[in-house]
C-alpha positions in Angstrom: 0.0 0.0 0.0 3.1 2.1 0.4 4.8 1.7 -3.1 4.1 4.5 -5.3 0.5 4.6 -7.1 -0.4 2.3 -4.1 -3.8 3.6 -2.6 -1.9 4.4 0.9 1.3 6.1 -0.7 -1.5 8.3 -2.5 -3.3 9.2 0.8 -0.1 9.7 2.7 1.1 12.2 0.2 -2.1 13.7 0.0 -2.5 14.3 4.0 1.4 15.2 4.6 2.5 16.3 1.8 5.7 15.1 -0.6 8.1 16.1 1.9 7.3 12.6 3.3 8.8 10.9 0.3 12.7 9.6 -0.2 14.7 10.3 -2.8 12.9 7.5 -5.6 9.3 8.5 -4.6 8.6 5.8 -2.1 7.4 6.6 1.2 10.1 7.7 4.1 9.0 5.5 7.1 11.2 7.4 9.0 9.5 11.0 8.5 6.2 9.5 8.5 7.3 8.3 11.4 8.3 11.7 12.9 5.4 13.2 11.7 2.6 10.3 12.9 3.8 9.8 16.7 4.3 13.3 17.0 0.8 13.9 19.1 -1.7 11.3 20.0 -4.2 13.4 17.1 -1.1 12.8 14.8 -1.3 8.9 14.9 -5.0 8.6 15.6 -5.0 10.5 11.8 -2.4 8.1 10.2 -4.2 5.2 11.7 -7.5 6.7 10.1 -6.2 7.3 6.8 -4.6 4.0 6.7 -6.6 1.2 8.7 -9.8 1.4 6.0 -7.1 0.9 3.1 -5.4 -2.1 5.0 -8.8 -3.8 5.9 -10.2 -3.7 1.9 -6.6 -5.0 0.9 -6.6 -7.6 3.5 -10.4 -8.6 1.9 -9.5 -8.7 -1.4 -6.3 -10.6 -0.8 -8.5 -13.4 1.1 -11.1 -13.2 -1.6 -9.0 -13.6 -4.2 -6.9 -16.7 -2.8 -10.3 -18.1 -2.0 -11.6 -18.1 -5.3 -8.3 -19.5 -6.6 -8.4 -22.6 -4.3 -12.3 -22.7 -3.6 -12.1 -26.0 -1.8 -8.9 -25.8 -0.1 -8.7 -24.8 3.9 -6.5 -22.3 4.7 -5.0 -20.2 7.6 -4.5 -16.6 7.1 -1.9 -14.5 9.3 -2.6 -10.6 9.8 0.2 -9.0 11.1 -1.1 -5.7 12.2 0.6 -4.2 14.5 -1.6 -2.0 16.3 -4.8 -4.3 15.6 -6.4 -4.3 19.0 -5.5 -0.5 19.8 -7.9 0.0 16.7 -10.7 -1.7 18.2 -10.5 -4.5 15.2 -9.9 -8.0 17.6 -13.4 -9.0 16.2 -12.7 -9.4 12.7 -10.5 -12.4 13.6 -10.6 -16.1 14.7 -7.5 -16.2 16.8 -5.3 -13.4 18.0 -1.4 -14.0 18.2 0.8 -11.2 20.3 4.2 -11.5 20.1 5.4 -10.5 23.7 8.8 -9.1 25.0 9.8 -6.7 27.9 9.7 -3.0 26.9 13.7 -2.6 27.5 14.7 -5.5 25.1 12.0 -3.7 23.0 13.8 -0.3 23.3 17.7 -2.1 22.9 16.1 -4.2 19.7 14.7 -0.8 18.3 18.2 1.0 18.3 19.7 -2.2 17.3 17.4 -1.4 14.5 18.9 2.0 14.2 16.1 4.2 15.5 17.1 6.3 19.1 15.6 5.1 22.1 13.4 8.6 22.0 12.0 7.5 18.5 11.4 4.0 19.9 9.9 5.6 23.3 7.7 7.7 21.7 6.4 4.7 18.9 5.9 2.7 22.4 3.5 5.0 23.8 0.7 4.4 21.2 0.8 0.8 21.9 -1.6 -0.7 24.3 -0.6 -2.0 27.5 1.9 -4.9 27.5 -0.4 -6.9 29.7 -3.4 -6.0 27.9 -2.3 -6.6 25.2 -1.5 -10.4 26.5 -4.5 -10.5 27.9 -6.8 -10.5 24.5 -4.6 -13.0 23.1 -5.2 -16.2 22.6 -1.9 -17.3 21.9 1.7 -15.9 23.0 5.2 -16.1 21.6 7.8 -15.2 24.1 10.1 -13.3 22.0 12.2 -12.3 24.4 14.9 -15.2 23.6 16.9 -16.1 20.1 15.2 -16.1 16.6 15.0 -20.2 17.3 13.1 -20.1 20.3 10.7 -18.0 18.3 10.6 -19.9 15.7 9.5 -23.1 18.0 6.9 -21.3 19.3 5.4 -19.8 16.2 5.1 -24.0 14.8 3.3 -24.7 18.0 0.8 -22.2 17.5 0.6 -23.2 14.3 -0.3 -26.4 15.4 -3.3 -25.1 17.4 -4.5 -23.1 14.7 -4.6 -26.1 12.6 -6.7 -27.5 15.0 -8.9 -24.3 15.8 -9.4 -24.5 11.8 -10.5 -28.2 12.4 -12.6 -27.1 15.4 -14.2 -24.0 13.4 -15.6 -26.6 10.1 -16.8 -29.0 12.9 -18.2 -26.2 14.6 -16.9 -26.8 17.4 -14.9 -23.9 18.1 -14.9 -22.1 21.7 -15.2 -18.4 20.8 -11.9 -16.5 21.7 -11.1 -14.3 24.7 
């Protein structure tokens, strides 16, 4: 949605102007970025202007795989970052939060090259660490190696083979 002639790239430029554009005419996360988690208003408009355009490409991407294999089950994985501070946990089966303390958070962000002020202030618009956890239905620790991760992600996929299982037989509990 970010590319250019993508429908977010055109709103983006639209709300902020080109001065949010690199050098080749793609989006510059990293003023967006400056710009979006400047204010609470700031983000709540970024999230506006964006969430609607990720939710219609999330449908037609599920549409059209559907109608490609019609009679094949499937799991799809959302990663949305700020999913449940939107208010958009019901739209899903199963929710997965991937969980770490905020201060391997903040060393992981710089690690990543952004400041620990940038990371702070991205932080802040998140919800809660442990409410977040608590409208999960499924966890991965990420607070260890990339294999640990990894272990736990094919665990969960496990169970949501089996919710999947549960949902055709109808026998699904609904989640938390």
């Amino acid at each position: 949605l970010y590319r250019p002639g993508g429908a977010g790239h055109q709103a983006l430029v639209a709300a902020y102007g080109r001065e949010i554009l690199d050098a080749s005419g793609g989006i510059d996360r990293k003023k967006l970025a400056d710009i979006a988690f400047e204010s609470t208003n700031a983000a709540q408009k970024l999230n506006q202007l964006i969430h609607p355009l990720v939710l219609q490409e999330e449908e037609r991407i599920i549409a059209a795989e559907s109608e490609r294999f019609p009679d094949r089950d499937r799991i799809f994985v959302v990663e949305a970052s700020l999913l449940l501070e939107a208010g958009g946990r019901e739209g899903y089966d199963r929710i997965i939060v991937v969980d770490l303390d905020q201060e391997t958070q903040l060393a992981r962000a710089e690690a990543r090259g952004m400041t620990r002020a940038e990371a702070s202030r991205r932080m802040k618009y998140q919800m809660q660490r442990e409410k977040r956890v608590a409208q999960a239905d499924y966890v991965i620790d990420n607070s260890g190696d990339r294999r640990s991760a990894e272990v736990a992600i094919l665990q969960i996929y496990e169970k949501l083979r089996a919710d999947m299982q549960a949902k055709k037989s109808g026998t699904l509990p609904p989640h938390k």
